[in-house]
VMD Tcl script that draws the C-alpha trace (Angstrom):
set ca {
  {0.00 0.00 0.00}
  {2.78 2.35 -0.92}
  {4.80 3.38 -3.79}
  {2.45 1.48 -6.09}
  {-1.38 1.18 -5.62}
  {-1.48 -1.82 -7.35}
  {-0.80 -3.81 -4.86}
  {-4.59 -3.38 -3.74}
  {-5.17 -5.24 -7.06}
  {-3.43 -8.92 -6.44}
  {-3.64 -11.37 -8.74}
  {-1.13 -14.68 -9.96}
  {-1.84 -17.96 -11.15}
  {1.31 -20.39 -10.03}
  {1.32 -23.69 -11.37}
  {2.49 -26.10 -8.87}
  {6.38 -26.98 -8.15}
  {8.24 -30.14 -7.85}
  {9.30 -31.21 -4.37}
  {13.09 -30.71 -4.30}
  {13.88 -28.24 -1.17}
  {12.25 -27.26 1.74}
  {13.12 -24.52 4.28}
  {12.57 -25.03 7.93}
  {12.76 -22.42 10.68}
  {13.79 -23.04 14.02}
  {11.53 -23.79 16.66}
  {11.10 -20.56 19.21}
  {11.79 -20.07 22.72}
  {8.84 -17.92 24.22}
  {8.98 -15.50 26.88}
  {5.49 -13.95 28.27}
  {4.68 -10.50 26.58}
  {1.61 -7.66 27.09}
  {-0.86 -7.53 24.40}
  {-0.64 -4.52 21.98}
  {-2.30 -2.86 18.82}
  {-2.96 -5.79 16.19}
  {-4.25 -3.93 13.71}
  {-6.20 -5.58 10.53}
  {-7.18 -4.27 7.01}
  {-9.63 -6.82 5.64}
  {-10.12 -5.56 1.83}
  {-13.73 -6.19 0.71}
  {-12.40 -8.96 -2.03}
  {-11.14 -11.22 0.54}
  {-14.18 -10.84 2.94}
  {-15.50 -14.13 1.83}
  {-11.99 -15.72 3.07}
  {-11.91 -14.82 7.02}
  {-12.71 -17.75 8.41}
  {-9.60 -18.08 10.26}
  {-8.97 -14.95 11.77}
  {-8.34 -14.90 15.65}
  {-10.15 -13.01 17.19}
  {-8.60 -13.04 20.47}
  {-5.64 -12.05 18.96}
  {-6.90 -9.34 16.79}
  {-7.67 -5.66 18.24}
  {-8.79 -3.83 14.89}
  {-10.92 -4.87 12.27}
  {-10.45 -2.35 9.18}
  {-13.27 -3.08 6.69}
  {-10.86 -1.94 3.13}
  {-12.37 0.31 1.78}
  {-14.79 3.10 1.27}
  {-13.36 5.64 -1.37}
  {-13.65 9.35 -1.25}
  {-14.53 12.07 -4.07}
  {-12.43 15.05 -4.35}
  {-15.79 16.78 -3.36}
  {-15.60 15.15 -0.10}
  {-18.28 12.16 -0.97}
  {-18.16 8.60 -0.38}
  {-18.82 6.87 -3.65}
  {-22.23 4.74 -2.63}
  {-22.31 3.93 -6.12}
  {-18.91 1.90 -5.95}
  {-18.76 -1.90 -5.17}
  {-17.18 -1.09 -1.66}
  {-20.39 0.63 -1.17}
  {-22.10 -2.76 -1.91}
  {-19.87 -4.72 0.00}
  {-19.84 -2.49 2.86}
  {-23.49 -2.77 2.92}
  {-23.75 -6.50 2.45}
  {-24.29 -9.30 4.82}
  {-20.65 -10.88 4.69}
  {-19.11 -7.79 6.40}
  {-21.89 -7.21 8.87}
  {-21.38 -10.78 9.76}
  {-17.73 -9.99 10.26}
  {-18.66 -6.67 12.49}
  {-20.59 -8.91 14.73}
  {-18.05 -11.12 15.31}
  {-15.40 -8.58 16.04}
  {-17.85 -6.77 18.29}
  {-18.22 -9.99 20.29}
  {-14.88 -10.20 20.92}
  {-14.71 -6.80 21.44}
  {-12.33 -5.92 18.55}
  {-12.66 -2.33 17.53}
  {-14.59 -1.66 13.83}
  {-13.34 0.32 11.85}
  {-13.99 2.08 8.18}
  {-10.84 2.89 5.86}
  {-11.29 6.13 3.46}
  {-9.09 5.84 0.75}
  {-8.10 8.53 -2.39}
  {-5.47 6.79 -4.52}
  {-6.16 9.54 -7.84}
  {-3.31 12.45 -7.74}
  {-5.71 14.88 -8.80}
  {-8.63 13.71 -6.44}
  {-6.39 14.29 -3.52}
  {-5.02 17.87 -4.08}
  {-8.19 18.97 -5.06}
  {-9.59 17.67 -2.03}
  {-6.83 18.97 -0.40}
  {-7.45 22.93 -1.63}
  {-10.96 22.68 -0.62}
  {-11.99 22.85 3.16}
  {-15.85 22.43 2.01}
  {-14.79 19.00 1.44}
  {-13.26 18.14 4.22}
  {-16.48 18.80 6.20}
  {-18.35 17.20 3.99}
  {-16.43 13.77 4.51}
  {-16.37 14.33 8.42}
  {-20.31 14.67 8.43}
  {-20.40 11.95 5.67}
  {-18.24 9.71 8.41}
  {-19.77 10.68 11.57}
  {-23.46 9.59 9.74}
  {-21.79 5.87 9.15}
  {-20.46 5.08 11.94}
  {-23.14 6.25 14.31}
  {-25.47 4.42 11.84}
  {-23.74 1.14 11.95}
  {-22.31 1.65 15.57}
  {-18.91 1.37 14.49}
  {-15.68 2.33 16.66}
  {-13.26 4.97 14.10}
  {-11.79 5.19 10.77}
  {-8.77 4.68 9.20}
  {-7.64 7.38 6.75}
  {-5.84 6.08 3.87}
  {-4.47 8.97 1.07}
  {-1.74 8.09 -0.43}
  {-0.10 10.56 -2.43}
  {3.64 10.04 -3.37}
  {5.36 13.26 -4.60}
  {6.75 15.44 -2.02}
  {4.93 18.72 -1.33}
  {5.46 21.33 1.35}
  {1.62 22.83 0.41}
  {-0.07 19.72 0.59}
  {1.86 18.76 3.34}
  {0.77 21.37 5.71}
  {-3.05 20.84 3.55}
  {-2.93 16.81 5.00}
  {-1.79 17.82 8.70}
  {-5.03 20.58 8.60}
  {-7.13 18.03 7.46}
  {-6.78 15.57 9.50}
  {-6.89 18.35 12.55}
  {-10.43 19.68 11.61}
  {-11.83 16.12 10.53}
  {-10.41 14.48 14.10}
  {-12.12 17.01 15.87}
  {-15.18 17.03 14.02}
  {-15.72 13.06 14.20}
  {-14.73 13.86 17.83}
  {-17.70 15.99 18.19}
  {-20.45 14.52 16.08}
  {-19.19 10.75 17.48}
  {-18.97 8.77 21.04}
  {-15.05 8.52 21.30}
  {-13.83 7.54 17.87}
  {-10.69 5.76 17.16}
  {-9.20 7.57 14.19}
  {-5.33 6.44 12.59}
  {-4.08 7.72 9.10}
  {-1.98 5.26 7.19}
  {1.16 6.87 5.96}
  {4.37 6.06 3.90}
  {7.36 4.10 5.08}
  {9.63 6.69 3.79}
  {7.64 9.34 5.26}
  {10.10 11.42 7.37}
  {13.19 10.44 5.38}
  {12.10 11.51 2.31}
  {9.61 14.52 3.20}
  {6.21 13.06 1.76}
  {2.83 14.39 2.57}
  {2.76 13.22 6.27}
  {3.61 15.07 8.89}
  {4.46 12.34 11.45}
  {4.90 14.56 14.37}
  {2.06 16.77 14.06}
  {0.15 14.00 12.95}
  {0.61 11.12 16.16}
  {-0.60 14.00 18.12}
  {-3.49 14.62 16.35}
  {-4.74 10.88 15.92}
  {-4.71 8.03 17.84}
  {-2.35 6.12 15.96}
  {-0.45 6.15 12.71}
  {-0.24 2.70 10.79}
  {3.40 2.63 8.74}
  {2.96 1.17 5.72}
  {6.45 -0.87 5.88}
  {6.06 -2.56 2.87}
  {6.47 -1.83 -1.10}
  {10.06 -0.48 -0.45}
  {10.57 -3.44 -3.58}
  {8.07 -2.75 -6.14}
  {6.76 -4.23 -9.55}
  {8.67 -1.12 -11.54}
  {12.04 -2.09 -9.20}
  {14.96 -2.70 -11.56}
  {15.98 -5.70 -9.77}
  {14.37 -8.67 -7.33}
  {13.72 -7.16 -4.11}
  {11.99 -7.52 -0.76}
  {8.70 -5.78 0.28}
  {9.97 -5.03 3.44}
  {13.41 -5.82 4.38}
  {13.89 -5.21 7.86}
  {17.58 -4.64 7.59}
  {20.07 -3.53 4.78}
  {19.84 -0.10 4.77}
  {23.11 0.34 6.64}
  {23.57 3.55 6.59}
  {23.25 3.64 3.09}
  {25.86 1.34 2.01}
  {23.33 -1.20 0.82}
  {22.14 -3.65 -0.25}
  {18.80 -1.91 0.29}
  {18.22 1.76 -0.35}
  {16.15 1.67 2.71}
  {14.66 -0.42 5.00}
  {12.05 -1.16 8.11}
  {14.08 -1.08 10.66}
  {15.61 2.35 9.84}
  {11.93 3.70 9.03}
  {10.75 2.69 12.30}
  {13.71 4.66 13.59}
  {13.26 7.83 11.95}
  {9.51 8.01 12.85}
  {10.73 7.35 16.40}
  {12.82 10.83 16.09}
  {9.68 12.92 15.72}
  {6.90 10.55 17.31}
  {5.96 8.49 20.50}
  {6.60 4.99 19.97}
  {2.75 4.11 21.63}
  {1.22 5.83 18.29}
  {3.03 3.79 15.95}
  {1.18 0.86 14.35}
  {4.06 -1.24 11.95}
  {2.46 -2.54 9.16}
  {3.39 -6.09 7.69}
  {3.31 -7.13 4.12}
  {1.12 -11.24 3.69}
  {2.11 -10.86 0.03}
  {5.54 -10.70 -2.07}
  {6.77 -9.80 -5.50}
  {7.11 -12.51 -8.56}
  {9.66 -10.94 -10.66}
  {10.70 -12.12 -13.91}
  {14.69 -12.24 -13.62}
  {18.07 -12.45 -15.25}
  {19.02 -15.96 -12.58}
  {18.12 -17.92 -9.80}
  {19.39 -15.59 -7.03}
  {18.36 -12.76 -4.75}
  {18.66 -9.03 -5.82}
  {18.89 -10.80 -9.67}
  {18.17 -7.93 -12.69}
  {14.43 -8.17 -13.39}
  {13.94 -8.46 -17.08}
  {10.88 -8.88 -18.90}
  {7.37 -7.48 -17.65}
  {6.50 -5.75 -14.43}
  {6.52 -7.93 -11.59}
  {3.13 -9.75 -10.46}
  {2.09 -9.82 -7.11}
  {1.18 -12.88 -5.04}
  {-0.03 -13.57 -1.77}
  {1.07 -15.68 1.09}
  {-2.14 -17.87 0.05}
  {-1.42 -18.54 -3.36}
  {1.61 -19.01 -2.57}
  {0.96 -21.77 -0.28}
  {-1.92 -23.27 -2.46}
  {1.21 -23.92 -5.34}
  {3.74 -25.00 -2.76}
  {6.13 -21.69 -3.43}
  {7.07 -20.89 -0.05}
  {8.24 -24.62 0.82}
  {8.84 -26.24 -2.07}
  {10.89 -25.09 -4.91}
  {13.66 -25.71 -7.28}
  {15.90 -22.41 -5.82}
  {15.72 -21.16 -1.78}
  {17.46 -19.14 0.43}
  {17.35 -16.56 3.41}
  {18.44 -13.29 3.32}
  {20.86 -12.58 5.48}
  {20.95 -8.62 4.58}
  {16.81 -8.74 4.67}
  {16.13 -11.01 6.82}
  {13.27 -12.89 4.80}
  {13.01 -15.76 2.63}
  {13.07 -15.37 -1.17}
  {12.30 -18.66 -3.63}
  {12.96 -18.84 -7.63}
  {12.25 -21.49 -10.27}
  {12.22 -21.71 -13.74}
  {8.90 -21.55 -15.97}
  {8.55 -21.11 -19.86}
  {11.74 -20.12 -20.28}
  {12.30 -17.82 -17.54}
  {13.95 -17.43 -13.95}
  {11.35 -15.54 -11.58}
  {12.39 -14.48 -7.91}
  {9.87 -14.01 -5.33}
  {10.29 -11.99 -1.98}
  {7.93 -13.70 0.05}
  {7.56 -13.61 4.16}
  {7.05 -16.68 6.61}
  {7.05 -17.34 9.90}
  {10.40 -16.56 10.86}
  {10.62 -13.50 8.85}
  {7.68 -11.76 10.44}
  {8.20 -13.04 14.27}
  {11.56 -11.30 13.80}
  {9.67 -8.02 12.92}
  {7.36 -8.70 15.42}
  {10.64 -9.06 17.94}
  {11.68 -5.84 16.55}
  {8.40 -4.15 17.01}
  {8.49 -5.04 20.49}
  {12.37 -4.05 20.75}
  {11.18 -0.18 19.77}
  {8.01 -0.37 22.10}
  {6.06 0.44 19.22}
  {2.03 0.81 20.01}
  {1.66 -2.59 17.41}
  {1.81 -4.15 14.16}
  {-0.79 -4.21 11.53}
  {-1.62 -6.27 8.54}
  {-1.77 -5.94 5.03}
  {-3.86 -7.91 4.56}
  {-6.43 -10.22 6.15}
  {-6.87 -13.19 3.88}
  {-4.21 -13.16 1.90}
  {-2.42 -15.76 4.62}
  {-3.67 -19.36 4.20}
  {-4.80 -21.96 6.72}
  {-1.56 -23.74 6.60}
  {0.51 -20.81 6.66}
  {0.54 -20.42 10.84}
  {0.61 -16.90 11.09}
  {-1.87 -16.34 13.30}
  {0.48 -17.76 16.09}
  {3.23 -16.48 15.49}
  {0.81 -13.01 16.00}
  {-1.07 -14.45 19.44}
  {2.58 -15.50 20.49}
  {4.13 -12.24 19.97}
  {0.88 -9.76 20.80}
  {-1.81 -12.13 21.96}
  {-2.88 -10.49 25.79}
  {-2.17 -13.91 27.40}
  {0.63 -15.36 24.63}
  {4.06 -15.41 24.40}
  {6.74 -14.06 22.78}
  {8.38 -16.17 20.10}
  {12.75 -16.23 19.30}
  {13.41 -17.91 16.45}
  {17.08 -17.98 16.78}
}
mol new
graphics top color blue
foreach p $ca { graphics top sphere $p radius 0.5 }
foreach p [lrange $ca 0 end-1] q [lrange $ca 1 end] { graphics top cylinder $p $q radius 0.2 }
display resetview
């Protein structure tokens, strides 16, 4: 949910592999831990695929999403409307209520244009706070996530967001019974001066959910990680950039109990040059793929080429189809309990997930999650 929007859009079709090498990770020690933010998107294409959610693990249930005019409107003509609307998500709502997991409703603008018109017009930022305030006293919901991602930098638009987000907090605040309102926000966010105000902005909300993912792309020049959590070193590579140094900048302008660390359950099939990590990409864009279909075609355990990434720290896999190497960044249950460990290292306020369903049933991530976060689990090593 970063540098490319696309990645709201998943889609591969993986023939199966041939049983030749499969990676095993340690078994943890545990330790007992406090429970924190677990924080859920659940986008309304996989809502027929959350059967397996824990719910006494999970703290936030983000229904994904309801998109926003540049007039301030909620498109109730859109298919989110529909599936907002339906009977699968108010299903879901009910469940989360019973286990008293907050609701919540993302806004999303993803159009250039749409945001900085929306932007230059306070009209319309009313407009979506009344628009917000009617939905979730209407359907008794808990908050809203705001999601508007806009990538160039932009001192105007900066300041434009941070106002924004002011009025509309206190206006939900006022026209709503205690809401719980977080804004979604770039990895590179204070590195690289984007939109988001960090500081100004963990004040003003109740939490801000990092997007640490996409720092590896479809339009990356080479195989990469979604979210390396080391590499960066100091920028002497491999990685331009990476989590852990994100989550360290933030920390320089923000109180770690605001920040909510996202996690990526998908990876990046790119079309390469070999069989090895960081290999030229060649070809097409790279395809996305989830941590489901990648476990329905045997990717993440099974395949000709494996390794761990040392600089990373996650798993990458490659094999050979029609002619053609393709690498694929992809994490597992080692590589997310160590950014879980990490999480808890920076005493961040949680971890968030992008997304819900696009794990599998035999995938086990839900305990690694109750084992680092759950409020009675424990806290998994895999070393």
């Amino acid at each position: 949910m970063t540098l490319v929007v696309g990645v709201f859009f998943l889609g591969l079709f993986l023939t199966s592999r041939p049983a030749i090498q499969r990676l095993i990770s340690p078994i943890p020690n545990h330790t007992k831990v406090a429970q924190k933010e677990v924080f859920g998107f659940a986008p309304y294409w996989t809502l027929s695929k959350l059967d397996n959610i824990d719910w006494n693990t999970l703290t936030t249930f983000a229904y994904f999403s309801l998109p926003v005019g540049a007039d301030g409107t909620i498109d109730k003509t859109s298919y989110e409307w529909t599936n907002f609307q339906g009977k699968k998500l108010s299903d879901l709502f009910a469940k989360a209520q019973d286990h008293k997991v907050k609701r919540v409703v993302t806004l999303t603008q993803m159009n250039k244009a749409d945001v900085e018109t929306f932007l230059d017009n306070p009209a319309a930022w009313d407009k979506i706070a009344q628009e917000s305030a009617d939905i979730l006293n209407g359907k008794h919901l808990d908050g809203v996530n705001i999601d508007f991602e806009y990538v160039p930098s932009n001192d105007k638009l900066k300041g434009q967001f941070t106002n924004f987000v002011d009025s509309y907090s206190k206006q939900l605040r006022a026209k709503t019974q205690d809401p719980y309102i977080t804004v979604s926000v770039l990895a590179s966010s204070v590195r690289f001066n984007k939109i988001y105000d960090i500081g100004k902005l963990s004040k003003i909300t109740d939490g801000i959910f990092m997007m640490a993912y996409d720092f590896y792309y479809p339009g990356s020049e080479s195989a990469g990680p979604s979210a390396p959590l080391y590499g960066y070193n100091g920028g002497k590579g491999p990685y331009w950039y990476d989590v852990s140094t994100a989550v360290d900048d933030f920390l320089k302008v923000a109180d770690s109990s605001k920040i909510i660390m996202g996690v990526p359950y998908y990876g990046w099939n790119y079309p390469t040059s070999s069989p090895t990590p960081n290999a030229e990409k060649v070809g097409l864009r790279a395809a996305a793929v989830t941590n489901a279909k990648a476990d329905d075609n045997k990717l993440l355990s099974v395949t000709p080429v494996g390794g761990w990434d040392e600089a990373a720290q996650v798993s990458w896999r490659s094999y050979w189809e029609d002619g053609q190497w393709h690498v694929v960044y992809m994490e597992d249950e080692k590589s997310l309990s160590l950014k879980y460990q990490f999480a808890r290292s920076r005493n961040l306020g949680g971890v968030g997930i992008w997304a819900l369903g696009f794990d599998s049933n035999i995938s086990n991530f839900w305990p690694v999650l109750s084992a680092n976060f759950g409020g009675n689990g424990l806290a998994m090593n895999p070393n």
